[in-house]
N, C-alpha and C positions, 0 to 999 in steps of 0.2 A: 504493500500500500504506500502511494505517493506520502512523503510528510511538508506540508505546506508550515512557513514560522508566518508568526503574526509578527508586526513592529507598529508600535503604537507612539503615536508622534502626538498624545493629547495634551503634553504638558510643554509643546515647542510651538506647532503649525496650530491647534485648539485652540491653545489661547491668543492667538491673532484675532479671533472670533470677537464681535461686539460685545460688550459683557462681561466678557469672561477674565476671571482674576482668582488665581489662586495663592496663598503666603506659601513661603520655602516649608513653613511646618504641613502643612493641608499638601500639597504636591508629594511630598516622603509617603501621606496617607494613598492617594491616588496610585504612587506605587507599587506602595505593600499589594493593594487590593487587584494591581494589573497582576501581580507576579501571581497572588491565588488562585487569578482564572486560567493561568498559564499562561501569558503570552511573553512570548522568548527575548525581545528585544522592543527595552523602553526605552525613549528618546526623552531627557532630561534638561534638553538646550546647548546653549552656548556656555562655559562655566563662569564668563568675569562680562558678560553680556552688560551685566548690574548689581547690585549687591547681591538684591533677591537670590538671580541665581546663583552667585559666587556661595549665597549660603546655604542654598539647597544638597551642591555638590559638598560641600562639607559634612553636611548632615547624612546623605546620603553614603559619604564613604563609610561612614560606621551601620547601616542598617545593613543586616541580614537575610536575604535574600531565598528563596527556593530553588529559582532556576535561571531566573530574568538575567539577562545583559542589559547591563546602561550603559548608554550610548551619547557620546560626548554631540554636539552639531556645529559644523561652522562650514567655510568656505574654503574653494583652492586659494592658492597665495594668491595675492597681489600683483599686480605689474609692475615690471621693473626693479622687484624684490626675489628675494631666489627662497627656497624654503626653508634653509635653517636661521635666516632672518627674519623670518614672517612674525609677528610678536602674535599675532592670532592662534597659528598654526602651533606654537610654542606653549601656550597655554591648551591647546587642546590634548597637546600630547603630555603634558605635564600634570594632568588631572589622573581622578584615581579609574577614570572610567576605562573597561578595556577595548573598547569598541569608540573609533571613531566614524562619525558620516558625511561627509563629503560633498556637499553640493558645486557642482562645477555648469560654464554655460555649454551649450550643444548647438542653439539655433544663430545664423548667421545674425538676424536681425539685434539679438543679444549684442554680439560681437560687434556691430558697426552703431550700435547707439548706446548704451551701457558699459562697456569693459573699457570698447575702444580699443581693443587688438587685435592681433590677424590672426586666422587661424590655427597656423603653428605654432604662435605663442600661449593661445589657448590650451593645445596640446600638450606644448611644453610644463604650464601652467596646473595641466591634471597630472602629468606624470610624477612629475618632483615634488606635489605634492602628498600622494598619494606613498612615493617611494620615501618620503622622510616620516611620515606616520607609521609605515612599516617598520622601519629602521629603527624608529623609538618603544617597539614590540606592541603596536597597537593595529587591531584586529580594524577592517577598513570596508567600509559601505560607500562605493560613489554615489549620489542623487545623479542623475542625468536629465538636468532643468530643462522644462518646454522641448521634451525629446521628443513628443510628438508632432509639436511644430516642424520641429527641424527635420525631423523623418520625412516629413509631406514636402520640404521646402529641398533638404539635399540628403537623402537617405543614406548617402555614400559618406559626408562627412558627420554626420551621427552616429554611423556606425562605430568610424575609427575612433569616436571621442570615448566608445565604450572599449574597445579594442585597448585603448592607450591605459585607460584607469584598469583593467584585468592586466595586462602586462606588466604593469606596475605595480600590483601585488592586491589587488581590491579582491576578494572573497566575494562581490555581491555587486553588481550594476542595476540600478534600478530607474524604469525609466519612469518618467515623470509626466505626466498629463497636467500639468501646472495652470492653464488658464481653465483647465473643466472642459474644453469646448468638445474633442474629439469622441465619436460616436463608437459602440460598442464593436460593427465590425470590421472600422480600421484599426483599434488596439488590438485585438485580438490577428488581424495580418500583418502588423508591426512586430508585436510581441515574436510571430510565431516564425518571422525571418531572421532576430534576429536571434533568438534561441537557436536555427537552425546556423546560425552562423558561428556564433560563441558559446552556445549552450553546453558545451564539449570544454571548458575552458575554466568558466564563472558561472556560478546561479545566477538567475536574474530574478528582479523585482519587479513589483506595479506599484506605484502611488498617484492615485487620483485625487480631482477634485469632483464637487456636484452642480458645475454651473450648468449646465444641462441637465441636469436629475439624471445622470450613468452610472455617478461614480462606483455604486457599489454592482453595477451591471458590466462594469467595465473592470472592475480588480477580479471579479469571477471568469469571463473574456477569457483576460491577461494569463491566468491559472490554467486554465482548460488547453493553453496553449504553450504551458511548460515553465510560467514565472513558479518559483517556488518561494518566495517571501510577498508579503500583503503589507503596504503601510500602511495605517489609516489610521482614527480616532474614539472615542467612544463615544459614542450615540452622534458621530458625525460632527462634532464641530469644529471651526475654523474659519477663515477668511471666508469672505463673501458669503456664498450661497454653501458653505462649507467641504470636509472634506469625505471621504470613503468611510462608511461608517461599520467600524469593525463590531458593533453588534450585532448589525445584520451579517455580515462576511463571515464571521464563523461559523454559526451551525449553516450556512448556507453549504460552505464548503466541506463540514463534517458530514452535516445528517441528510444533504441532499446532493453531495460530489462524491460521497464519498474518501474523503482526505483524512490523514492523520494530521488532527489540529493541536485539541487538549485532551488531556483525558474524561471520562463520563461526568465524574466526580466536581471537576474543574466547569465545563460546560454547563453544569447545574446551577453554577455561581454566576450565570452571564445578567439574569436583572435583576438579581444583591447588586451585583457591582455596576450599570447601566444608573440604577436608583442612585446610588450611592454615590456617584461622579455627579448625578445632576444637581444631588443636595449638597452635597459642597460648594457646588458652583452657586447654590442659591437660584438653580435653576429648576421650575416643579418638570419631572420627569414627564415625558408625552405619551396621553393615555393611547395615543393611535402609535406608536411605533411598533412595527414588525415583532414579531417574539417574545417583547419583552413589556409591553404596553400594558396596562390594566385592560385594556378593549382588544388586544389581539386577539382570546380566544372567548371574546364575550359574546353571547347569540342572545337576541331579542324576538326575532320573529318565531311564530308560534311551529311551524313547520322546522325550521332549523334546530329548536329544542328540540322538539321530537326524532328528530333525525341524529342529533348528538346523544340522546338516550338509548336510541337502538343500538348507534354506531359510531364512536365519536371520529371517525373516519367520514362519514358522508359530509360533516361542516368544518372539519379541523385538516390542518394539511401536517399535522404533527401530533404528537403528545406534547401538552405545554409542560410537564414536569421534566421532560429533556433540558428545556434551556432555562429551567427555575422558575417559572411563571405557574397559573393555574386556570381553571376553565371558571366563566361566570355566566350567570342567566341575568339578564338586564328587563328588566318590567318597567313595560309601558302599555300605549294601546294596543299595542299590536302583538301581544303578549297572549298564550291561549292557555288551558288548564293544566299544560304539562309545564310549564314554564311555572307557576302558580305552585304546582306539588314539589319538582324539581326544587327551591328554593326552601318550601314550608319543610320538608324534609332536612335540609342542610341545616335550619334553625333548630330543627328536633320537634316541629308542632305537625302533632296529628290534623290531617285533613280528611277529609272525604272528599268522595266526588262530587257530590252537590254542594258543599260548601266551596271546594276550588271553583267550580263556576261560575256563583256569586261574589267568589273575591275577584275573576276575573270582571265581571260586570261596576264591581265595587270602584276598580284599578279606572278601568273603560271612562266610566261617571265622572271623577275627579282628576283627571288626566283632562277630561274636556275641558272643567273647571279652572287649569292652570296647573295644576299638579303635574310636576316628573319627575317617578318613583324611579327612573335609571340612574338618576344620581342621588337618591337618598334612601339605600338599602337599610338603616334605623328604621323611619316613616311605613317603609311595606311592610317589613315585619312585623309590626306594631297592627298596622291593620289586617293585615291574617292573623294575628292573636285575638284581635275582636272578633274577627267573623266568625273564629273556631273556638270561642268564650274561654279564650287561655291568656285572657288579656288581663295584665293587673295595675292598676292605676297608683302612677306612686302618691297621689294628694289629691283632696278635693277643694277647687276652685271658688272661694266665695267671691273674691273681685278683685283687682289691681287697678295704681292708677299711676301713672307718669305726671312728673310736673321738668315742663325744662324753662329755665330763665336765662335769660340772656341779661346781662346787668351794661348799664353804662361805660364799665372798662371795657369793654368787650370778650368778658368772660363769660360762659357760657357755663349753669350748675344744672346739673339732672339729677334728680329725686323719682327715685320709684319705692309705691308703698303695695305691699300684696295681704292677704287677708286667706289665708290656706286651711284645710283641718289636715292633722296627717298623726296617723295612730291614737284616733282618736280627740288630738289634743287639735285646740285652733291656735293659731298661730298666726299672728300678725307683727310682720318685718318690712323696716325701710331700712333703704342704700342710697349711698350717691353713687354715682358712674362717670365716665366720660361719654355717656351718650345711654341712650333708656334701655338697650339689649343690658350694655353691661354695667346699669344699673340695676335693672331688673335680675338677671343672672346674679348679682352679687344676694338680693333680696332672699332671691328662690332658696338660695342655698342656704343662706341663713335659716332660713325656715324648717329645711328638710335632713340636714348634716347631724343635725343633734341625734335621729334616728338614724341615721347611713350615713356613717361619714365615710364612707370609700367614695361616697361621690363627689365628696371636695375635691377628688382626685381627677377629676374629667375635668380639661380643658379646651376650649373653644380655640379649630383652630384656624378655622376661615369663615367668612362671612359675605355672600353673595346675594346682592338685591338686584334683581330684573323688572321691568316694569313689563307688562301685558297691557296689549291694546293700546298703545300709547297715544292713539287717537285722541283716547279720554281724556287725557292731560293728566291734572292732580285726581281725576277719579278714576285713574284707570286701575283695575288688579294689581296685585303687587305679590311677584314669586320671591320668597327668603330660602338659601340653601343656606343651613351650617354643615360643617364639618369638625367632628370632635373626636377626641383621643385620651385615652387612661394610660398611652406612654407605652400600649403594648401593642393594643387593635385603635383601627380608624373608621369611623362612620359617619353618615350624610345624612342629616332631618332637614326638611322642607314643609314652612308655612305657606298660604296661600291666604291674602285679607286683599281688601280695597284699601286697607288700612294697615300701613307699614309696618305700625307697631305690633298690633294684633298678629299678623305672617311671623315674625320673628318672634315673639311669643309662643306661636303653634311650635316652630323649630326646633324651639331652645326646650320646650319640655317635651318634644320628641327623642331629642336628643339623651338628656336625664333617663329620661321613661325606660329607654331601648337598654342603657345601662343596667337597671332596674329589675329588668325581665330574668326570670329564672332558667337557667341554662345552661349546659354541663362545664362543670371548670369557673364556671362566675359567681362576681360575690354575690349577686342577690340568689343564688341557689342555698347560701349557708344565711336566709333570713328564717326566724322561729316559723312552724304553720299559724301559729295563731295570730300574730303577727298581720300574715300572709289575709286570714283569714278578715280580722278588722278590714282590713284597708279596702278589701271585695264589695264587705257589707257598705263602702262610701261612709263610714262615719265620722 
C-alpha cells in the first residue's frame, strides 16, 4: 500500500488568513495536537521572522514529540549573496529544527518583475542553497513557487528548476499551485510528467491553494498521479480564498484512495482536533464542513431517516465514527415519525406510535409558528416529554417583571423581579443584569439553586435574536436561540414571542428545564421521588 505524508503549513501559510493569530504558547498546542492525528511534517515558520516566532522555536525545541518533523521555512538566498553569507539561510540552519523548506521562484514572470535575475542565476540560486542546508545536516523540502504557472508558460524550464533543487540534495520537490487558479486536470498532467521525469530521483509534492474551490480536488489529482506528500492546513485556512484543507484530504485519501495516511486510532482524532484549531483560533468550527461538521452526517428529511435506520449506507457515504464525528436527526417540518422515535429513543423516552405522530404534528404547528427545533435539541426534547407525560417542570410560574432605566448619565440599570413556587415553597427574587435575559437568568437562579444547585453550574453561552416577518417592524415575531453548557454537554432552547423578552424567557427556562430532566448519568436523575413527585402535582 502507497504511504502518502501529510505537511501541514497551518501555523506558516494559515495564519496569513484574515483573523487568524495565534501566541508562541497556543501554536506549541496546535502542535502537540497535529502530531496526535499523525501528521508527519509541521511547518513552524521562519525562526527570527519576529519575536513571536523566535519564541515558538524555542519553546518548541524542548517539546516532545511522537512522530512529527518540524520544519524550519524561508527562502533560497539572495542575489548577489552566495549561501554561507545569507544571514537568513544561516538562521535556518542554525535552528533546532531538522527539516528545512525551501521556497524558490520557477515562473519566468517571477524572474523579470520580482527577483530581477536571469534564469541561471535562479538556478544557481536553488542549488547552493539547497546544497548549504545539506551540508549543515538539515533534511531539505524545495516549494516550487507558481510551478504551475510556469509549467503552462515554459515547462522545460520548470522542470530543470526541480531537476536542480533534487541534484542538490532536496528529499522532496513540491510543486506549488500558489495563485489557486489551475484546474484539476492540468495538475494532475503536470504532476504526472513530471513524476515520470524525476519521480525515479525525488518524491514529489502538491501544495495548493482554493481560489477556484480545487484545492483539495487538486492535492487528491496530484496523489492519484504519484505526489507522495500533501501540504495543506486545517480546516483550510490561509491567504485569500484559503489553502488545501487537510481535513478533508485525509480520510479522502485513506478511506476512499485507499493510502497509508495515519493510523485508525489517529484518524478518529481528525474533528477533536478540526474543533480544536478553530477554538483556539476563536474561530466557531463550520457546522457544514465535510466529515467533520456537526451537519455532515445530520439527516432531517423524513425518508432519509428512514433510510439511515435501515441502512446507514443509503444516506451516509461513510461511518462518521471513522473520522471522530457522529450521526444526528435534525427536527423540523419536514421531519416524519421515525425521525421523532429515532431521537425520543437517544433521550431514553418511551414513545408510541400514536404519540410520535402527534409530536410530529406538534413539531409541524410550531415550526409554522416560528419555531426551529434543528437548532435547539433542549426545546424538542422537552416537548416529546410532554406529549409522552414524562415531562417534569422545574417551577411554577406566578409572574415576572422587567424594569430597564436608562438615567441621565447614560447608564442604563435593568431590574428583573420573578415570583416562582418551587418545592412547594414560593419564592420571590430580584437581580440586576446588564440587560433583562441576564437579569432575569440571575433572578431565576436565585430562586431555584437553593433546591438544585448543580444548576448554578449551567452557563449561557450564546445568545441569538432573529426577527420574523420583518414586515411588521417593532411587531413583528421574534425567534431567541440560546445555547448552554454545564462545561461537559452543549444545548440549544429557543423562544418564540412578538415580545422579545417573553422569546428569551421561553429559552432560558428551556434551557434550565432540559438540564433538569431525569436521565441516565445526570444530576436530576439523583433528585429524591418525592421531591420529583411535589413539583408534578404544580404546587
Amino acid at each position: 500500500m502507497t504511504t502518502i505524508q501529510l505537511y501541514d503549513t497551518t501555523l506558516r501559510d494559515g495564519m496569513q488568513g484574515p483573523g487568524m493569530s495565534l501566541s508562541a504558547a497556543e501554536k506549541v498546542r496546535v502542535v502537540q495536537a497535529l502530531d496526535r492525528l499523525g501528521v508527519q511534517f509541521i511547518e513552524a515558520g521562519f525562526p527570527s521572522s519576529n519575536p513571536k516566532e523566535e519564541e515558538l522555536f524555542e519553546l518548541l525545541a524542548d517539546v516532545p514529540l511522537e512522530q512529527a518533523a518540524i520544519c524550519a521555512f524561508g527562502m533560497t538566498r539572495r542575489r548577489d549573496v552566495s549561501a554561507e553569507e545569507d544571514p537568513a539561510l544561516r538562521i535556518l540552519t542554525d535552528s533546532f529544527a531538522p527539516v528545512v523548506t525551501l521556497v524558490g521562484k520557477t515562473w519566468g514572470l517571477h524572474l523579470e518583475k520580482v527577483t530581477k535575475v536571469s534564469r541561471d542565476e535562479n538556478l544557481a540560486m536553488i542549488a547552493e542553497s539547497v546544497a548549504f542546508c545539506r551540508e549543515r545536516g538539515k533534511r531539505v523540502i524545495y516549494d516550487a513557487e507558481h510551478f504551475f504557472d510556469a509549467w503552462a508558460d515554459d515547462s522545460g524550464y520548470a522542470l530543470e528548476c526541480l531537476r536542480t533543487a533534487a541534484a542538490a540534495g532536496a528529499e522532496n520537490v513540491t510543486l506549488c499551485d500558489t495563485n489557486g487558479a489551475t484546474l484539476p486536470h492540468d495538475i494532475a498532467a503536470a504532476t504526472k510528467a513530471v513524476v515520470a521525469e524525476i519521480g525515479d530521483r525525488v518524491a514529489v509534492g502538491i501544495h495548493t491553494h482554493n481560489d477556484a474551490e480545487c484545492a483539495v480536488a487538486n492535492a487528491l489529482a496530484a496523489v492519484r498521479e504519484g505526489a507522495t506528500l500533501v501540504q495543506g492546513t486545517i480546516n483550510g485556512y490561509g491567504e485569500r480564498c484559503g489553502n488545501a484543507n487537510l481535513v478533508s484530504i485525509l480520510p479522502a485519501l485513506q478511506l476512499k484512495l485507499g493510502y497509508d495516511v495515519v493510523g485508525p486510532e489517529q484518524l478518529r482524532r481528525l474533528t477533536e482536533t478540526s474543533h480544536f484549531v478553530a477554538e483556539l483560533l476563536n474561530v466557531a468550527p463550520n457546522p457544514d464542513q465535510p466529515y467533520v461538521g456537526r451537519h455532515a452526517f445530520a439527516h432531517k428529511g423524513g425518508m432519509h431517516v428512514a433510510g439511515v435506520q435501515a441502512d446507514a449506507r443509503t444516506f451516509e457515504h461513510l461511518d462518521p465514527e471513522l473520522v471522530g464525528n457522529s450521526r444526528d436527526v435534525l427536527i423540523s417540518e419536514l421531519s416524519g415519525k421515525g425521525s421523532v422515535l429515532s431521537r425520543a429513543e437517544r433521550a431514553g423516552i418511551e414513545l408510541d406510535e400514536e404519540t410520535a405522530k402527534r409530536a410530529v404534528a406538534r413539531v409541524k404547528e410550531r415550526e409554522h409558528r416560528g419555531y426551529h427545533y434543528e437548532a435547539a435539541d433542549a426545546s424538542f426534547e422537552l416537548l416529546l416529554r410532554r406529549e409522552a407525560g414524562a415531562y417534569e417542570p422545574l417551577f411554577r410560574l406566578e409572574s415576572f417583571r422587567v424594569i430597564t432605566e436608562k438615567r441621565a448619565n447614560g447608564k442604563v440599570e435593568t431590574e428583573a423581579t420573578i415570583k416562582i413556587w418551587v418545592g412547594g415553597q414560593r419564592y420571590v427574587r430580584t437581580a440586576e443584569g446588564n440587560g433583562p435575559v441576564n437579569a432575569l437568568d440571575k433572578a431565576l437562579r436565585a430562586a431555584i439553586t437553593d433546591h438544585y444547585p448543580h444548576l448554578a453550574d449551567i452557563e449561557l453561552t450564546d445568545f441569538k435574536v432573529r426577527i420574523l416577518d420583518s414586515h411588521d417592524g417593532t411587531g413583528a415575531v421574534t425567534r431567541v436561540l440560546l445555547d448552554s453548557s454545564d462545561g461537559q454537554e452543549t444545548w440549544g432552547s429557543i423562544g418564540v414571542s412578538e415580545n422579545v423578552i417573553e422569546a428569551s424567557w421561553e429559552a432560558l427556562v428551556d434551557s434550565l428545564e432540559y438540564a433538569f430532566q431525569p436521565r441516565a448519568g445526570a444530576r436530576a436523575a439523583d433528585r429524591e421521588p418525592a421531591e420529583r413527585e411535589t413539583l408534578q402535582t404544580g404546587a
